[in-house]
PyMOL commands that place a pseudoatom at each C-alpha (Angstrom):
pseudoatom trace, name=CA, resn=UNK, resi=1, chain=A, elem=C, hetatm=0, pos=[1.566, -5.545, -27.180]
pseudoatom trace, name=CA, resn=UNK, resi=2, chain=A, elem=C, hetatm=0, pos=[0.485, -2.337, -25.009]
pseudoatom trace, name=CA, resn=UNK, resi=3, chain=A, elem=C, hetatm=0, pos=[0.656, -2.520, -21.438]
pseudoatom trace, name=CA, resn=UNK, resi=4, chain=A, elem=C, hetatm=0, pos=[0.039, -0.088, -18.957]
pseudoatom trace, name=CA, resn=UNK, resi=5, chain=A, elem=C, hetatm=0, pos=[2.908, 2.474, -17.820]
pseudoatom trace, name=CA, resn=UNK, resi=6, chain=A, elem=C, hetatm=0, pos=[1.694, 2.599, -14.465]
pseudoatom trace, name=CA, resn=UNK, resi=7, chain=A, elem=C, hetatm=0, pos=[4.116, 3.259, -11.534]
pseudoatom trace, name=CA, resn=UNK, resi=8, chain=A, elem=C, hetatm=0, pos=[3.894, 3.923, -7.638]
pseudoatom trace, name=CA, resn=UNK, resi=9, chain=A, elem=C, hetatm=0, pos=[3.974, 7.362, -6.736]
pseudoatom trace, name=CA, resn=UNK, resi=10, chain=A, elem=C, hetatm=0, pos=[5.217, 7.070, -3.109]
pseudoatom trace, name=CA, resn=UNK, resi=11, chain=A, elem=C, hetatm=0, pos=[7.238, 3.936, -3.437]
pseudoatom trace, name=CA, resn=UNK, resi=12, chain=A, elem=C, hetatm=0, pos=[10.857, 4.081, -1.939]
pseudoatom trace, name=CA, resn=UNK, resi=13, chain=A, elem=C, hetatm=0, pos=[11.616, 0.361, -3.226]
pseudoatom trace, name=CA, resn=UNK, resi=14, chain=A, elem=C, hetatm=0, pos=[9.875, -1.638, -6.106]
pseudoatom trace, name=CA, resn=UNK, resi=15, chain=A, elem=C, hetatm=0, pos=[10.769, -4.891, -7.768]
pseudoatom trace, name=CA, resn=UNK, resi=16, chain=A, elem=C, hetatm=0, pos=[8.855, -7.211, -9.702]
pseudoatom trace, name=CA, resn=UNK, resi=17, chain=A, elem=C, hetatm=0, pos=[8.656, -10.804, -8.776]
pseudoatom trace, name=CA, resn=UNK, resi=18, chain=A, elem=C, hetatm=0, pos=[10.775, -13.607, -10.507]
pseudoatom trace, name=CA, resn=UNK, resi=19, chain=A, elem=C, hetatm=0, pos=[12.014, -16.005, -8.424]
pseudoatom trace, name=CA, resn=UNK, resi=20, chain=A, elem=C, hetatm=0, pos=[11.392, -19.162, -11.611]
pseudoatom trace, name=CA, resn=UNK, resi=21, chain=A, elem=C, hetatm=0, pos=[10.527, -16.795, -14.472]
pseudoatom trace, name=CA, resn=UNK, resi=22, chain=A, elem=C, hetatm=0, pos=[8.647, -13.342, -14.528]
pseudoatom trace, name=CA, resn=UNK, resi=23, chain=A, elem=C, hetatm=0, pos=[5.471, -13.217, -12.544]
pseudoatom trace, name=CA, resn=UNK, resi=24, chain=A, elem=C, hetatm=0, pos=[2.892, -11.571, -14.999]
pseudoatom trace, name=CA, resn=UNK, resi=25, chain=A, elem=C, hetatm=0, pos=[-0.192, -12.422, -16.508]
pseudoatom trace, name=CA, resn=UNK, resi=26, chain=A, elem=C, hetatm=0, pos=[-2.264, -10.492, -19.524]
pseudoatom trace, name=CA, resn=UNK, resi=27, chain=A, elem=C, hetatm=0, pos=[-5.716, -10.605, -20.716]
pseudoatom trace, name=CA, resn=UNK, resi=28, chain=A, elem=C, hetatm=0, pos=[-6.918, -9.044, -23.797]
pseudoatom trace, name=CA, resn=UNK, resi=29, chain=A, elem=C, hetatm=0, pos=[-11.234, -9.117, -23.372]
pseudoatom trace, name=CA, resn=UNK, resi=30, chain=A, elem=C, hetatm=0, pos=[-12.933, -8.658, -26.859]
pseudoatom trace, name=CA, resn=UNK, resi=31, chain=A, elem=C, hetatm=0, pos=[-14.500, -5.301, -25.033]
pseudoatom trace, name=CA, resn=UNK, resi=32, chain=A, elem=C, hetatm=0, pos=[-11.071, -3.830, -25.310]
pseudoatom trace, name=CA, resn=UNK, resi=33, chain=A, elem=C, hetatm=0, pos=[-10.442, -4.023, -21.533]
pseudoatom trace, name=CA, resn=UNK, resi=34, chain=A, elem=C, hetatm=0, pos=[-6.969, -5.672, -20.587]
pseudoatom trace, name=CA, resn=UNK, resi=35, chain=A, elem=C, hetatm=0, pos=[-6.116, -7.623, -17.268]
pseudoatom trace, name=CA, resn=UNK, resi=36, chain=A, elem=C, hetatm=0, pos=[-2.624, -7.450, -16.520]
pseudoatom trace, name=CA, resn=UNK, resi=37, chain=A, elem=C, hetatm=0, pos=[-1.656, -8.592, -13.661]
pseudoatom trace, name=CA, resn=UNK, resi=38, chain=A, elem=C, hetatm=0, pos=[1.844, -8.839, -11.648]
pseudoatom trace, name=CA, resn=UNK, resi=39, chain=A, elem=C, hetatm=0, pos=[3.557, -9.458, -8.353]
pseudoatom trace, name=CA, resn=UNK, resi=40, chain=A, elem=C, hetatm=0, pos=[5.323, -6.352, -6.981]
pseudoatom trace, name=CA, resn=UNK, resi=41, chain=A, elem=C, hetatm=0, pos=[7.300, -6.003, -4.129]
pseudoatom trace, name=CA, resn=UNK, resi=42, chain=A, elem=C, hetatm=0, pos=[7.001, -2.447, -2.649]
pseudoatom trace, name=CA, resn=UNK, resi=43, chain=A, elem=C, hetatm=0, pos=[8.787, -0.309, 0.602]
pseudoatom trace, name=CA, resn=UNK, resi=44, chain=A, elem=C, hetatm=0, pos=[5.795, 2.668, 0.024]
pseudoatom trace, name=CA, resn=UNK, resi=45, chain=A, elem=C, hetatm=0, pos=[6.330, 5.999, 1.872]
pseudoatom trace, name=CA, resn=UNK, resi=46, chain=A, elem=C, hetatm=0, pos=[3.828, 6.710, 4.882]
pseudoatom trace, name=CA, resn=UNK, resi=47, chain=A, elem=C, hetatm=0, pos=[4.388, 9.525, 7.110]
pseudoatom trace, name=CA, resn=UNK, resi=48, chain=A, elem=C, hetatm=0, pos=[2.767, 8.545, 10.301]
pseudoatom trace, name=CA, resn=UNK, resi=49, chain=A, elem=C, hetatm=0, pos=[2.000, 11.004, 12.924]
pseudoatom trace, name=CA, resn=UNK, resi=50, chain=A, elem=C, hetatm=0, pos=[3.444, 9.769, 16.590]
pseudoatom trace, name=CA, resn=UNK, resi=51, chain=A, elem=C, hetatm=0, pos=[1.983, 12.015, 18.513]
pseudoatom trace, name=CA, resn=UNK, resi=52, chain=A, elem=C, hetatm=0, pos=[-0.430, 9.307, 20.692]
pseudoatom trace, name=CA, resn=UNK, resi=53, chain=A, elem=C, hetatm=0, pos=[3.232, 6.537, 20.494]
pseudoatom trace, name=CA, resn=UNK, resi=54, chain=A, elem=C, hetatm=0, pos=[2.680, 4.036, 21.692]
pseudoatom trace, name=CA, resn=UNK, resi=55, chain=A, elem=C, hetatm=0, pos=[-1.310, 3.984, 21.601]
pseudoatom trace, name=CA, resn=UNK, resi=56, chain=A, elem=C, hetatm=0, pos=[-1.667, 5.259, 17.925]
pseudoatom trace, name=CA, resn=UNK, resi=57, chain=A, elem=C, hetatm=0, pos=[-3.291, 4.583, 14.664]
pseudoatom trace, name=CA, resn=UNK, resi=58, chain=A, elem=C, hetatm=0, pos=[-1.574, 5.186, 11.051]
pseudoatom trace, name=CA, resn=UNK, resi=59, chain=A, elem=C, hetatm=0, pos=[-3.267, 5.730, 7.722]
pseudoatom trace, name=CA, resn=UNK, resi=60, chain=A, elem=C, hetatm=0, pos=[-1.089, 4.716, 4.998]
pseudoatom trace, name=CA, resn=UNK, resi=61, chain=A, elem=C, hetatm=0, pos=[-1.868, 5.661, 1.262]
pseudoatom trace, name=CA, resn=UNK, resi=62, chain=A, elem=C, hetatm=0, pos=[-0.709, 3.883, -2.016]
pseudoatom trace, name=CA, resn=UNK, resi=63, chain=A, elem=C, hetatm=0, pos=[-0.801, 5.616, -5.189]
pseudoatom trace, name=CA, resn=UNK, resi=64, chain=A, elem=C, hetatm=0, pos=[-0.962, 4.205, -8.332]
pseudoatom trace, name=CA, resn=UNK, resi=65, chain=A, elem=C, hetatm=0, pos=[-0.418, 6.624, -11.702]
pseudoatom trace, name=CA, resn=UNK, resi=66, chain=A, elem=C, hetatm=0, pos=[0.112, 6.090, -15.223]
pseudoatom trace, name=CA, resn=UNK, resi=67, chain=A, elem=C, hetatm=0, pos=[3.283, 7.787, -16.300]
pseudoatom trace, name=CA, resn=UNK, resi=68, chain=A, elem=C, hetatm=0, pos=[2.529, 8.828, -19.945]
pseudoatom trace, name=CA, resn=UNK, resi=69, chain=A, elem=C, hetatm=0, pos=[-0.892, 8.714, -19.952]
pseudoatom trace, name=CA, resn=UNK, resi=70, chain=A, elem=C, hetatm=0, pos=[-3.397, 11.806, -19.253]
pseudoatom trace, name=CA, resn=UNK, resi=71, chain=A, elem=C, hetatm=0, pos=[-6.625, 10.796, -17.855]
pseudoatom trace, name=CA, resn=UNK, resi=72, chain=A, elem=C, hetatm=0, pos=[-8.387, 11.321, -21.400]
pseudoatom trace, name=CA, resn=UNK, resi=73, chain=A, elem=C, hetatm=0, pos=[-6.216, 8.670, -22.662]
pseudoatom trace, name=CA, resn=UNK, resi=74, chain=A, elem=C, hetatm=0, pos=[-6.061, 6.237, -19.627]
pseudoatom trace, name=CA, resn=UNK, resi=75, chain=A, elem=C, hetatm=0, pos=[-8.434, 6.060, -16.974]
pseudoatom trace, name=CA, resn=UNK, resi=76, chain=A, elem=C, hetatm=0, pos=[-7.096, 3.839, -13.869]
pseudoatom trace, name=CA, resn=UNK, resi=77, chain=A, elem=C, hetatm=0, pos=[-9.971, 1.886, -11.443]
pseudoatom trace, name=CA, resn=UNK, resi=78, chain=A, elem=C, hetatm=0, pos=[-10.119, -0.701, -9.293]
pseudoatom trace, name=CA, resn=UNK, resi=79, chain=A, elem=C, hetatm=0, pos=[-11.852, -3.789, -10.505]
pseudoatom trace, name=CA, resn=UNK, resi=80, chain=A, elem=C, hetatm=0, pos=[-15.591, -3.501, -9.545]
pseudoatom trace, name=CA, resn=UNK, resi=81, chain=A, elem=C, hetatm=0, pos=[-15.626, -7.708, -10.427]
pseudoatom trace, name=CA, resn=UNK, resi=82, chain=A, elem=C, hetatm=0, pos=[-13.292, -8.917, -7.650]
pseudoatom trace, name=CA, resn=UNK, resi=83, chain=A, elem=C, hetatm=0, pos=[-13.711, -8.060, -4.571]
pseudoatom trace, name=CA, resn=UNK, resi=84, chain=A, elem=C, hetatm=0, pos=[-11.389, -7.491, -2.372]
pseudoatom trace, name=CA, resn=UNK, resi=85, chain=A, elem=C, hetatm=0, pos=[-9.084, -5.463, -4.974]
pseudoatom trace, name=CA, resn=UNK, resi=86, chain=A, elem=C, hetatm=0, pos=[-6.325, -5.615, -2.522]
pseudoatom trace, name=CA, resn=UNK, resi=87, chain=A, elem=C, hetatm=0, pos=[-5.458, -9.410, -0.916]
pseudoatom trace, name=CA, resn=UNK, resi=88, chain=A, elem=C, hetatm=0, pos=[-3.147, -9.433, 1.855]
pseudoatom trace, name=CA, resn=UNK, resi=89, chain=A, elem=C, hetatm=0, pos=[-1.648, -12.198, 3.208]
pseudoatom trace, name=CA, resn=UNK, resi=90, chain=A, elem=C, hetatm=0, pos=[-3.025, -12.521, 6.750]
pseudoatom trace, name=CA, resn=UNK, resi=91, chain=A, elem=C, hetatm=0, pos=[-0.239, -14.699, 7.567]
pseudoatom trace, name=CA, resn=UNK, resi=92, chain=A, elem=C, hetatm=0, pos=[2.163, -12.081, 6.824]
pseudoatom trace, name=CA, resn=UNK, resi=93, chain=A, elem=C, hetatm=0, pos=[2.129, -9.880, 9.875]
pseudoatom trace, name=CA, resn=UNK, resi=94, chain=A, elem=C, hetatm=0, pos=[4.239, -6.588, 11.641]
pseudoatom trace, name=CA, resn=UNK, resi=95, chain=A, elem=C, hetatm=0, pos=[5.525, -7.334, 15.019]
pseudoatom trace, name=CA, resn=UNK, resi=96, chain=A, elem=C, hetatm=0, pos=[3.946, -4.373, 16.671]
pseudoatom trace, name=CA, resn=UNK, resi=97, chain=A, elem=C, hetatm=0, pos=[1.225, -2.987, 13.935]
pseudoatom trace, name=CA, resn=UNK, resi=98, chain=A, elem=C, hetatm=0, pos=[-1.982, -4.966, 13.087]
pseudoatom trace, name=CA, resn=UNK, resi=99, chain=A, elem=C, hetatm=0, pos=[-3.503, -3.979, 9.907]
pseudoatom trace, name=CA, resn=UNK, resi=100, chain=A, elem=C, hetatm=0, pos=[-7.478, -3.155, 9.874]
pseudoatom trace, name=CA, resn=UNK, resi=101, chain=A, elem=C, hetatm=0, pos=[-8.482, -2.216, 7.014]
pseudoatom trace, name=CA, resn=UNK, resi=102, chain=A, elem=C, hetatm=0, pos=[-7.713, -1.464, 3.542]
pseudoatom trace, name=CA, resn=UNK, resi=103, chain=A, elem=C, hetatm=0, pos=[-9.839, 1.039, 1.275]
pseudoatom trace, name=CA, resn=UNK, resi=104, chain=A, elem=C, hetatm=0, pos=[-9.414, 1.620, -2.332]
pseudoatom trace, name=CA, resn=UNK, resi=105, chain=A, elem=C, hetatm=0, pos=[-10.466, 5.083, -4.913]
pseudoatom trace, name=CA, resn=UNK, resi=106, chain=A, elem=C, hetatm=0, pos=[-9.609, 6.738, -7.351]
pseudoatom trace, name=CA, resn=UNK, resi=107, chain=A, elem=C, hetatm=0, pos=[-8.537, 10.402, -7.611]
pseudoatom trace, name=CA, resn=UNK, resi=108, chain=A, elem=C, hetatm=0, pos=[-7.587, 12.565, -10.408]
pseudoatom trace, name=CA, resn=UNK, resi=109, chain=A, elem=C, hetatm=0, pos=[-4.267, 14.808, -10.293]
pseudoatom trace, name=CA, resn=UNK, resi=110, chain=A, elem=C, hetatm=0, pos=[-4.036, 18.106, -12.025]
pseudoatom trace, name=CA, resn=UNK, resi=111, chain=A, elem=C, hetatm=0, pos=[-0.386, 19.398, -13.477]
pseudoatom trace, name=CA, resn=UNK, resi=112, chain=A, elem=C, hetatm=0, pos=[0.588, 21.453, -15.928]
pseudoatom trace, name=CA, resn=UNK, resi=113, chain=A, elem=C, hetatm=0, pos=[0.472, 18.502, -18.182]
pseudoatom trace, name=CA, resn=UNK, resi=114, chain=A, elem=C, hetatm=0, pos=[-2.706, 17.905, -17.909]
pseudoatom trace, name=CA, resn=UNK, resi=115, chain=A, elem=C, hetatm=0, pos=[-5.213, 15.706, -15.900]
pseudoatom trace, name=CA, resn=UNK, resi=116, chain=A, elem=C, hetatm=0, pos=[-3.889, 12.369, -14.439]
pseudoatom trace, name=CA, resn=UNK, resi=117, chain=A, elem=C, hetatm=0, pos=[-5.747, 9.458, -13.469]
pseudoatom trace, name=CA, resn=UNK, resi=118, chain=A, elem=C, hetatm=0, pos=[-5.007, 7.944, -10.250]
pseudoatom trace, name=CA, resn=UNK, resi=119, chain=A, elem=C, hetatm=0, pos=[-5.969, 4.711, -8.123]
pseudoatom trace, name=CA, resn=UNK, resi=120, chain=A, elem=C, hetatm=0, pos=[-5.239, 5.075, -3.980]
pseudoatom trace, name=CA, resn=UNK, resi=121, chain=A, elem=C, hetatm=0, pos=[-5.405, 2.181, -1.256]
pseudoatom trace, name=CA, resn=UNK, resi=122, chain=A, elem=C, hetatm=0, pos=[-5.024, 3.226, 2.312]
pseudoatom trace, name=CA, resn=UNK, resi=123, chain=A, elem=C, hetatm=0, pos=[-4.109, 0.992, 4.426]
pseudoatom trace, name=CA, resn=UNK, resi=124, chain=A, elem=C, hetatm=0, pos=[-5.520, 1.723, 8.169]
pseudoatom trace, name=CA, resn=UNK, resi=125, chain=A, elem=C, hetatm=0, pos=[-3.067, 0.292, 10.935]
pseudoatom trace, name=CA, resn=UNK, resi=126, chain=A, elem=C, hetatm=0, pos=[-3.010, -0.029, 14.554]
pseudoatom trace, name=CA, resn=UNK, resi=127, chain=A, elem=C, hetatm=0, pos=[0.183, -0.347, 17.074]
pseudoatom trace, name=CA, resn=UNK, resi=128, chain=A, elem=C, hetatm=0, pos=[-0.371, -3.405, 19.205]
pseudoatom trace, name=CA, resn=UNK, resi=129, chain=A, elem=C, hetatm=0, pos=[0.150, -1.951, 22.948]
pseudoatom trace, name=CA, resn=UNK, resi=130, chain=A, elem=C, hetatm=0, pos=[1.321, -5.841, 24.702]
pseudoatom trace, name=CA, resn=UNK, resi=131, chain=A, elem=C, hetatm=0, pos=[4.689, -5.687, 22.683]
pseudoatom trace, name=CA, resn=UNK, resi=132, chain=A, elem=C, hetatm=0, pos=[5.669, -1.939, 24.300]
pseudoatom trace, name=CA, resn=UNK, resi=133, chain=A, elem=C, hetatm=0, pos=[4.404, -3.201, 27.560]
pseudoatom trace, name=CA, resn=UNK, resi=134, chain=A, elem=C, hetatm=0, pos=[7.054, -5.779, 27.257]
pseudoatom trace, name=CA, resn=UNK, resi=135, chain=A, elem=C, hetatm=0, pos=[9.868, -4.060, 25.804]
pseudoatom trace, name=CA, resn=UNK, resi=136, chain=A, elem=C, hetatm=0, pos=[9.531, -0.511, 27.603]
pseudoatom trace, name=CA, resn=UNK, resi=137, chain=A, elem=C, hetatm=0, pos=[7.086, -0.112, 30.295]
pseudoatom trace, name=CA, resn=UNK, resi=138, chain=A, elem=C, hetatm=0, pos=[7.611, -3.200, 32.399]
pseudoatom trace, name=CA, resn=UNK, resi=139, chain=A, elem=C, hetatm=0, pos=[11.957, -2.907, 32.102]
pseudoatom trace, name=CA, resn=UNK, resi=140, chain=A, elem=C, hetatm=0, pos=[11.550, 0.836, 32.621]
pseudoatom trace, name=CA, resn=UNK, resi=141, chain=A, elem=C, hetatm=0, pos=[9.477, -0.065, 35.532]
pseudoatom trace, name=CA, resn=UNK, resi=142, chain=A, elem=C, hetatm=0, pos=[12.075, -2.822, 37.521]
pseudoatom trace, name=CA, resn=UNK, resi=143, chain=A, elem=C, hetatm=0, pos=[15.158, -0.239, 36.727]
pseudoatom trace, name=CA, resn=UNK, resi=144, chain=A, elem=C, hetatm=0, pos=[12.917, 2.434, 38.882]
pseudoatom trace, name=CA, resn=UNK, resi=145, chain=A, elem=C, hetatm=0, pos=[12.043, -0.080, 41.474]
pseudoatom trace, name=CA, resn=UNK, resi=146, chain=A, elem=C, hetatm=0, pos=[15.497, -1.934, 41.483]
pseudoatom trace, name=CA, resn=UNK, resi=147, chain=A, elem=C, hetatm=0, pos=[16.937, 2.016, 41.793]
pseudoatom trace, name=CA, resn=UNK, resi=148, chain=A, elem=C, hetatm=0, pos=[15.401, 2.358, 45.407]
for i in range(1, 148): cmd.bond("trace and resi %d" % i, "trace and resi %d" % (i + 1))
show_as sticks, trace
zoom trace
């Protein structure tokens, strides 16, 4: 059976999920549309800009590509049936980043190959200031006064 060649285009890290037996699941629809669906894990890329540390704000961006497939063949996009596309786990969190927001597209690449499709989520994050208040400000702080 076909399934989709698609692959992470600024991952670092991927494996897929099976902890009891593979984690996958695919739907053929009579219309000729497949659901396949799968548990990742990912470490993706993000260059974040520092420049406001420790008060910032990072946009992170996920791309997802089909690897053999020009966009006249395969078109990737996010299911318009389920919404969110993207579920987080909200109990999941970064000790010092809070995540706000997450917003999905689609883009199309051009190569010498050809025309790509292309699916994005960017994932907008914001540095919590209390834990850098904690660990820098308030030590640096008492070694200045403690100094005198």
């Amino acid at each position: 059976m076909w399934h989709p060649d698609l692959y992470f285009a600024n991952a670092r890290q991927a494996s897929f999920q099976d902890v009891t037996d593979d984690n996958f699941l695919v739907w053929v629809y009579p219309s000729g549309n497949v659901w396949y669906d799968c548990r990742i894990s990912l470490i993706v890329i993000c260059t974040m800009d520092l420049w406001k540390y420790p008060l910032d704000s990072q946009i992170c961006e996920m791309r997802i590509l089909s690897y053999a497939y020009p966009e006249s063949v395969l078109r990737l996009r996010w299911s318009e049936r389920i919404q969110p596309s993207i579920e987080f786990n909200t109990d999941i969190r970064m000790p010092d980043m809070q995540l706000l927001d997450i917003k999905t597209g689609v883009c199309n690449g051009t190569y010498s190959t050809g025309i790509w499709s292309c699916m994005t989520a960017v994932f907008f994050v914001e540095r919590q200031m209390l834990i850098h208040v904690v660990q820098t400000y308030v030590p640096t702080a008492l070694i200045v006064v403690i100094s005198w």
